[in-house]
N, C-alpha and C positions, 0 to 999 in steps of 0.2 A: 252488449254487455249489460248497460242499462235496465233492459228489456228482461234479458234472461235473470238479474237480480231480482226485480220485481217481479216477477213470477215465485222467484223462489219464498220473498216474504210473502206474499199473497198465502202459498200454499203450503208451506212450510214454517216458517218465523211462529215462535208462541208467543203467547200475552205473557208479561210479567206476571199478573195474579194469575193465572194457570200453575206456571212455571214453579212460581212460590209456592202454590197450593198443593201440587206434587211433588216438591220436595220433602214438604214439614208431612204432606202423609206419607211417604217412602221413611222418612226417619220415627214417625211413631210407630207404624209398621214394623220398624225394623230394629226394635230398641233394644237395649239389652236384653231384656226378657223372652224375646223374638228369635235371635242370632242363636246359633248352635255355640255350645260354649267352646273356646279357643283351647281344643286339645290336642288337634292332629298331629301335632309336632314335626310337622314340615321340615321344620328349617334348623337338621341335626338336633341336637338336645337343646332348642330355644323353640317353645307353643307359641300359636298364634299370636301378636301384637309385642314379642319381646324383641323382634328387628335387629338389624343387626347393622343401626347408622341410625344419628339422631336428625334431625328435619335440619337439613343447612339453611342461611339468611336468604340462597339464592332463589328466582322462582317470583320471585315480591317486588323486588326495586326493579323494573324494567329487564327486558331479555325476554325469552320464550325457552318452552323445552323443545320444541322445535324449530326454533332459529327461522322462523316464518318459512316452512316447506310448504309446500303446493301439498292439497290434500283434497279428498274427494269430494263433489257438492250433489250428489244424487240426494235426493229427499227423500224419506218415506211416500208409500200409498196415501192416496186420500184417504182411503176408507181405514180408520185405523183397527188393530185388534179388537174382536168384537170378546173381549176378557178382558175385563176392568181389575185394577190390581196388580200383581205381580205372580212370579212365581211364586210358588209353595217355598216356606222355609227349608223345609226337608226336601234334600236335591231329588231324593228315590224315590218321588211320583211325580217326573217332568211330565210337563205340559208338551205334548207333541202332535201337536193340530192347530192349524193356523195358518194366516198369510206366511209365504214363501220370505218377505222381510222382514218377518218377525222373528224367523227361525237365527238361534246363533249355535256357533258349535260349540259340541260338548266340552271340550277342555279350555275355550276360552269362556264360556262362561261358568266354567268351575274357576278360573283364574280370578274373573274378574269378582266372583262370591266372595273367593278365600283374601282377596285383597278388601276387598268392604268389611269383614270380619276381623283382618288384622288392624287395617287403621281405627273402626271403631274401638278395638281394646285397647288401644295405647292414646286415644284422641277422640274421646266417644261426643265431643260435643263441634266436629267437627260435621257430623251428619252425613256422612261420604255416603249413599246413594251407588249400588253396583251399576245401574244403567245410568249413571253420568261416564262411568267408564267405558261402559258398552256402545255411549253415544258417539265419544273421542276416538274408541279402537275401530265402530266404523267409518269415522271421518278420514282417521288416518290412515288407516291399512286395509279397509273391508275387513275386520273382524280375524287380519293374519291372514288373508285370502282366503277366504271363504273356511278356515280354520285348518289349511295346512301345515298342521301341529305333529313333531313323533308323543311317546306318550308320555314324556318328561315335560311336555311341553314348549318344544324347540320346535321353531320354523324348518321348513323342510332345507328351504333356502333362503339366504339371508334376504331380508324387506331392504332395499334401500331408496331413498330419496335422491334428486337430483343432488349435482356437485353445487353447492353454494360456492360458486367462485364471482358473485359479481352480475351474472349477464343471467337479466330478468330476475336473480334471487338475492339475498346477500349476500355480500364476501364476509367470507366465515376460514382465515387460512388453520390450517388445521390444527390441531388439538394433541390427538393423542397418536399421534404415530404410524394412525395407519390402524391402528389396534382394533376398533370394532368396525369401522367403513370401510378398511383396504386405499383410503385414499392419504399418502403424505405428503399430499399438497394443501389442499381444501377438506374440510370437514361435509359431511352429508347426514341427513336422520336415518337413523337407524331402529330396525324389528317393527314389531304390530304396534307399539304405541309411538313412536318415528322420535325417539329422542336424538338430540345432537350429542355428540361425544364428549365434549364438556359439561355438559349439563349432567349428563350419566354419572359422570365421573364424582358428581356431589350425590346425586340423589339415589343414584344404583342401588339395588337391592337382591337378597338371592333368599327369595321366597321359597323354593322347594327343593333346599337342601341337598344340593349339590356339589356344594363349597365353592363356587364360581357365581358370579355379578354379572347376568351376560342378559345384555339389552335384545338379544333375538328370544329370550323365551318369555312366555307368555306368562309366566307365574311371578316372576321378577319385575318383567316392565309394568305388569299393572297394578303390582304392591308400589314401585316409585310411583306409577302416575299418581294414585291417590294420596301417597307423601304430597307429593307435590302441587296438588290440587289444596289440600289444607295447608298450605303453607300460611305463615302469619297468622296465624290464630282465625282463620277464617271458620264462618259456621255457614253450610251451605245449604241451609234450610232458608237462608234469606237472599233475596234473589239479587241483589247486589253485590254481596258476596261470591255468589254459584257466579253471575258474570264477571266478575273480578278473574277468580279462577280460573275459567275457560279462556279470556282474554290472558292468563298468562300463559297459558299452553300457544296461542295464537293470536297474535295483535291483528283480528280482523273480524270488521263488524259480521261479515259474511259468516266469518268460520263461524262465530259464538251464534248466529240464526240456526246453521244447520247442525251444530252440535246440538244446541235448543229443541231441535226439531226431532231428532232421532229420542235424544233422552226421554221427549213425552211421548213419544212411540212404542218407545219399550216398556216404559210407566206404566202403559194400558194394558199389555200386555206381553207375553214373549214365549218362548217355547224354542226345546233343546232339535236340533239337526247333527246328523254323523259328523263327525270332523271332516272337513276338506269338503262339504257340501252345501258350505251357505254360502247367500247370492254374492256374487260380485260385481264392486259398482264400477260407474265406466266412467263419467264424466269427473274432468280434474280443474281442478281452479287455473293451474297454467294451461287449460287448453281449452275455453271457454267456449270455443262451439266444437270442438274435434271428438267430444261422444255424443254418445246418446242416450236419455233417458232409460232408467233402470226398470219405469213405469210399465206394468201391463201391456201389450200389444192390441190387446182383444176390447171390447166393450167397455166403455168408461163406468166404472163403479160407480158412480154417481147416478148414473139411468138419463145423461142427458144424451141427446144423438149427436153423435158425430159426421163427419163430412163422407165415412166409407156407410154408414148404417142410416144417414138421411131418409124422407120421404121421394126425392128427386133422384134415390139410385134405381128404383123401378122403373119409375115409367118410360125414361127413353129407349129401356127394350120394348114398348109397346107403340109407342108412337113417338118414334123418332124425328117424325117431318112438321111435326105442329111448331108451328112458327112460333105462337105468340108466350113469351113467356109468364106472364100474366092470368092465361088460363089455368094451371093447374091452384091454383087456391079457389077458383068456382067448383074447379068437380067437385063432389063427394066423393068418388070412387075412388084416389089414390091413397085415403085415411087408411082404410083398414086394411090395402096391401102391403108397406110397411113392415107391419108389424108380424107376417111371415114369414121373411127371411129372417128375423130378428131372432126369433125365438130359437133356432138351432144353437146361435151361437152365445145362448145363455147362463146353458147348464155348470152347474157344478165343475161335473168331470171336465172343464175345457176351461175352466180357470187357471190362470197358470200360477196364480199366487196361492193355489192350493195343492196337496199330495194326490197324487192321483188318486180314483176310489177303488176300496178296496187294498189300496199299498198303504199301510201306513206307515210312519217315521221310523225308522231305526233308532232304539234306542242303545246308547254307548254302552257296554259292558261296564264302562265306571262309573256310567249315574244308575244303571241297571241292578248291583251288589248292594245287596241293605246289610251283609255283615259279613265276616269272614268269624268260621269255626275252629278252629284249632280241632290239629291231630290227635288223636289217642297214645300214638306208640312215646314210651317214659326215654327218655332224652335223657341218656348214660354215659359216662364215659369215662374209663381212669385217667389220670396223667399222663402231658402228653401220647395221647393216643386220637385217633379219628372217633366220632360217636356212631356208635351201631347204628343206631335210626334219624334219616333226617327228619329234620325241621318241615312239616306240612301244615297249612290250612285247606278250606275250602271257603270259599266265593260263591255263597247263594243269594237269591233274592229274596223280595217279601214275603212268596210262596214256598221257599226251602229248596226251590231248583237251584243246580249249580251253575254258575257261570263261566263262560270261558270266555279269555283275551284280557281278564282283570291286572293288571299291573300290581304286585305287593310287594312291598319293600321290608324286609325283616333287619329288626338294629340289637345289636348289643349293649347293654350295659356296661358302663367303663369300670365294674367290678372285679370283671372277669377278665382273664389272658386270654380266652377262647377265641378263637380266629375261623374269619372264612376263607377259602384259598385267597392268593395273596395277600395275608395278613391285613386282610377286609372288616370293619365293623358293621359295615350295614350292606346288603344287597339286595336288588329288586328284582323280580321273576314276575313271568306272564303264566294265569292257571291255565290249563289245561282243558280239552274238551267234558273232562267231571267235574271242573272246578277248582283242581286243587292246584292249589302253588308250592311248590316245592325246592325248600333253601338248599343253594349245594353244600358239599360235607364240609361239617364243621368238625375243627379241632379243639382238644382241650388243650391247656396250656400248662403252666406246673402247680399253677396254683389248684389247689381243691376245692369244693365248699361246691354252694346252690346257687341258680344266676335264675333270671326270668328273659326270655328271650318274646320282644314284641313285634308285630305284624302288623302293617296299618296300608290303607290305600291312599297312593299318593294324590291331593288337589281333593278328598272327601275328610269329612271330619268325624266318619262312621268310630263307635271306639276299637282300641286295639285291641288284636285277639295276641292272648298270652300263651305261652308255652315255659315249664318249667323244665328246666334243666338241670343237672347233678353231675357235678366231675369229684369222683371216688381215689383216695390215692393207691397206689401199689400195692400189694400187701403177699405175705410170704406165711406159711403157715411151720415151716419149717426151716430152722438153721442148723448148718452142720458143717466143722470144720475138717478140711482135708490134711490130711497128715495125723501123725501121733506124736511129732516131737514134743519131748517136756521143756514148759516155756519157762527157761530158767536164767537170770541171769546175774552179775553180781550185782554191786549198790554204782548205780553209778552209768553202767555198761546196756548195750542196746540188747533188745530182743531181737531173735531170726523175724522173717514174715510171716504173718500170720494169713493165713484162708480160708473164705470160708465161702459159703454155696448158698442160697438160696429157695426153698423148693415151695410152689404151691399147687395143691392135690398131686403130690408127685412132683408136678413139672418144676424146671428151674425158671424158676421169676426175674424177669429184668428189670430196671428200673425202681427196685422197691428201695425203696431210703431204711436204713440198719442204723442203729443208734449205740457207739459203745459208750460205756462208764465204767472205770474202775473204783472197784468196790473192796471193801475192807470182807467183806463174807456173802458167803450164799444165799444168806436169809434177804438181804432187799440191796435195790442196785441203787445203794446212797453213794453217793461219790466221795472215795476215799482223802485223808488229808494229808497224807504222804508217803501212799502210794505208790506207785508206775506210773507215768504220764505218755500224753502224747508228743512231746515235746513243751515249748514253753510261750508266751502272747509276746506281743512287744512291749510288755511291762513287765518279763520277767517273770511271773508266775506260770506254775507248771499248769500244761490242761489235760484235765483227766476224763471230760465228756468231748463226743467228737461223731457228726452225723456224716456217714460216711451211704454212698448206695451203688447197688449194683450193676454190672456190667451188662450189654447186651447177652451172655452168654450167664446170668444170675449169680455171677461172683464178686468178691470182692477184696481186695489185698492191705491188711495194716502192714506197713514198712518203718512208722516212725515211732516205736513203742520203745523205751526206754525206762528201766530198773529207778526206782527211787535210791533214799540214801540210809532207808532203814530197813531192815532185812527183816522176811519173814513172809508167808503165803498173802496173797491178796485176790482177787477174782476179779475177772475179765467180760463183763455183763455185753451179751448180744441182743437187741430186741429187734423184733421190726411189725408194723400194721398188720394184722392178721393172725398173730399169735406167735411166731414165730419166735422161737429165744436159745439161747444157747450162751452155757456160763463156762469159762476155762481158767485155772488156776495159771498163776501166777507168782513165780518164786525169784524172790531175792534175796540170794546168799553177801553174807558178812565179805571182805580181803580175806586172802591164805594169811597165819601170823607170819611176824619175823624171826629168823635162828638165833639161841641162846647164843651169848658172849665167850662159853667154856671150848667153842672152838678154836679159839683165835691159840696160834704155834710161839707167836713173838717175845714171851716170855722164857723158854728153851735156855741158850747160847749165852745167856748171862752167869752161870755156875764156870765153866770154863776157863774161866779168868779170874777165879776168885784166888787170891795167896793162903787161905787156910783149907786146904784141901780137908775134905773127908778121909778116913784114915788108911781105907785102899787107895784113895790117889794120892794119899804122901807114901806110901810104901811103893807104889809105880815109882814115883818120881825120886826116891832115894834109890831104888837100884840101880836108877840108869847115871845119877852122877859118880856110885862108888865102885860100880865096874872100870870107869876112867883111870880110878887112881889104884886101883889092884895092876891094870894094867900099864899102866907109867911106870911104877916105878922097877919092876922085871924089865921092862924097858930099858930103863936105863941103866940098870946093872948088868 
């Protein structure tokens, strides 16, 4: 172990003033004026550096973000990139030539860009450096295995770390349930940057807008590592700081050498590979002779001979029986055969830290797009209805070809109702062998007016292509009521129902909003002051305007019209969007009066019983007493 550590410094470990000297030129390099400005809007409606968790105290006072997991100790080549500097600012003319360990993939080092560009906006004196991350993602995970990314940036399969129960690691018992490790017993590191579950749990981040904190994607763990590397107010241009930091990710003199050593590796230079196609390393701190070397097979880059390419592997096909071992430094003759076999296995083409000749690098379709185009077709649509023409860009590059396999994400603006099936605001689509990407159908919703609908590629900072969009409401060009009954009724008393139709160029319109007001006359539809109403609010007052709209079949029914309490014509104003109008009168009759008093019989039967008759009913009423007494007294005689 010894042995194998000292080797590793020898060939790997940097000088502190290297180290320092590469940092402060990675961050003048890289200074504000440098960085593409933080617009892509990754992370929902929060740009670049607005984050979405402020830096916790943890990370500083002792711990690790990886709870000291075993992590990989391969070194870099000796020979380092022969490209001094870094990548280009601009992703869209990657560097795609070079040692085979230089190569990282395309979406983890879009990751780990768009993380050096968030943390500098919100922490720009922290000097975060993207290849101090590229150093740690290869120490800890080979770069997410060799960049087995989908294109959201999630591991194919989850990364994890041994079980820290104790035996050879810490006892670490578990954290969160099981929740990112699957373990509810003990806790393990987790995804391409190996965080422990508690430590997530402060630092977690959800860099590309997904709405989920989820330590296996690559856009998330390497905006926290970088959190988490500035933690404390550190500036990592000074290299006691930059070792502070890496010793918080990992209390071990070892790990901070061979993160050391990677970071000034990619410092010199670096260049993009397909995802799922960078090197994987072999050799791991808990198994300290159980791999092997990541190193070249073939001929030491350096030009010194080795024990398979010596001058002594010739000669004993030639003379095998010469005893003395002593003679071959007298010959001359064995110099220049050597150097024979040597040279086959020289060339280029048989380098393995190189692309074969003639094949060169793939590059990714999303460092590949220098812009997307937006569609021509006008993006219409009335009220609640689906829009005629989707939502399209195209995905070309810096020559105007189109690209395909581009990932673009199209979002809504929270202005609008307008929805993608299930009532989606933002959706990502893959373009097309043309280019083009294409939003599935969008709906309008009730609201109307103009929205701006934007298109952006997700993990680039390319700007958005925009598409205008228009939701138109209903509109009826014609109103016409069914029936002829006259709308009459007294003060006071309901009107029958009232119908009416809808029609535009003909057709009957659905969904068109109709506007009544009762109006005192024909000339303009001012709203009468006492009226017919629609009934009355909860304050009592009558209402005489009332937005009423049609049926799937372009009709509509008033059923609550009711007569005011003063009688006399008023008008029944129909409008709707489109032109459509129609005015119907409106009558309200006075009560029937009540019947004179000269009917009443009650007075009659009172003459009847009067004692001073009129002069025919004293003459009735004497004949009939002196018939009695003509007749008595014959009687009695």
């Amino acid at each position: 172990m010894a042995a194998q550590f000292g080797r590793r410094l020898r060939r790997g470990a940097t000088s502190g003033a290297i180290v320092a000297a590469a940092v402060a030129a990675l961050a003048a390099s890289q200074g504000p004026g440098a960085i593409p400005p933080p617009t892509d809007n990754l992370n929902g409606d929060q740009a670049i550096g607005a984050g979405d968790a402020t830096s916790p105290a943890g990370g500083v006072n002792g711990g690790s973000a990886t709870g000291d997991s075993p992590y990989y100790t391969d070194l870099p080549p000796l020979n380092p990139p022969n490209l001094p500097g870094m990548l280009p600012v601009s992703p869209q003319l990657p560097v795609v030539t070079g040692p085979a360990a230089a190569g990282i993939p395309a979406t983890v080092l879009a990751a780990y860009r768009r993380a050096e560009a968030s943390v500098r906006a919100t922490d720009p004196t922290c000097n975060l450096p993207w290849q101090l991350l590229a150093g740690i993602g290869k120490v800890e995970s080979g770069q997410a295995r060799g960049g087995r990314v989908d294109g959201n940036g999630t591991t194919l399969s989850p990364i994890l770390g041994p079980v820290l129960n104790g035996v050879g690691f810490a006892n670490i018992s578990d954290t969160d349930d099981g929740a990112f490790d699957g373990d509810t017993t003990h806790d393990r590191a987790v995804g391409p940057m190996q965080f422990i579950p508690s430590t997530w749990a402060s630092w977690g981040q959800d860099a590309n807008g997904d709405g989920k904190k989820d330590p296996n994607n690559i856009y998330d763990a390497a905006q926290a590592a970088g959190m988490y590397l500035c933690a404390g107010d550190r500036n990592l241009a000074i290299k006691a700081d930059l070792d502070r930091a890496i010793l918080s990710y990992n209390r071990s003199t070892e790990y901070l050498n061979t993160v050391l050593s990677w970071f000034d590796y990619y410092g010199r230079g670096a260049h993009t590979v397909p995802d799922g196609t960078g090197v994987l390393p072999v050799d791991r701190s808990d198994r300290p002779t159980g791999g092997r070397t990541v190193r070249p097979s073939g001929p030491d880059p350096t030009g010194s001979p080795s024990p398979s390419t010596g001058p002594s592997q010739g000669k004993p096909s030639t003379k095998p029986t010469e005893p003395a071992p002593t003679t071959p430094p007298t010959s001359p003759t064995p110099s220049p055969k050597p150097t024979q076999p040597t040279r086959p296995s020289n060339p280029p083409t048989t380098d393995p830290t190189r692309p074969p000749a003639g094949k060169p690098v793939e590059v990714p379709p999303t460092l590949r797009v220098s812009r997307l185009t937006p569609g021509t077709a006008a993006l219409t649509a009335v009220t609640d209805s689906t829009f005629a023409q989707a939502a399209t860009v195209t995905a070309v590059d810096t020559a105007g070809r189109p690209v395909a396999g581009v990932s673009v994400r199209f979002e809504l603006p929270a202005t609008t109702d307008a929805r993608f099936p299930a009532g989606a605001t933002t959706v990502t689509v893959t373009s097309d062998a043309r280019g083009v990407a294409k939003a599935p159908a969008l709906r309008a919703g009730a609201k109307a007016g103009s929205f701006t609908l934007r298109a952006t590629v997700p993990g680039r900072s390319l700007p958005a292509a925009e598409l205008k969009a228009t939701v138109e409401v209903r509109k009826a060009d014609a109103l016409a009521r069914t029936g002829d009954t006259a709308l009459t009724a007294r003060t006071g008393a309901g009107y029958g129902p009232v119908t009416v139709e809808a029609r535009l160029a003909g057709a009957l319109a659905a969904g068109v909003t109709v506007t009544a007001v009762v109006a005192d006359s024909t000339a303009a539809a001012t709203q009468s002051a006492d009226g017919p109403s629609f009934g009355k609010d909860p304050a009592g007052n009558p209402i005489r305007t009332k937005v009423v709209k049609t049926d799937s079949q372009g009709r509509l029914t008033l059923t609550d019209l009711v007569a005011g309490e003063k009688d006399g014509e008023y008008v029944l104003w129909l409008t709707a969007p489109g032109g459509g109008t129609l005015k119907l009168t409106l009558t309200v009759t006075a009560p029937a009066p009540t019947q004179p008093p000269t009917t009443e019989p009650t007075p009659d039967p009172a003459p009847t019983t009067d004692p001073t008759p009129s002069a025919p009913e004293s003459t009735t009423a004497s004949a009939t007493p002196s018939a009695a007494p003509s007749t008595s007294p014959s009687s009695t005689g």
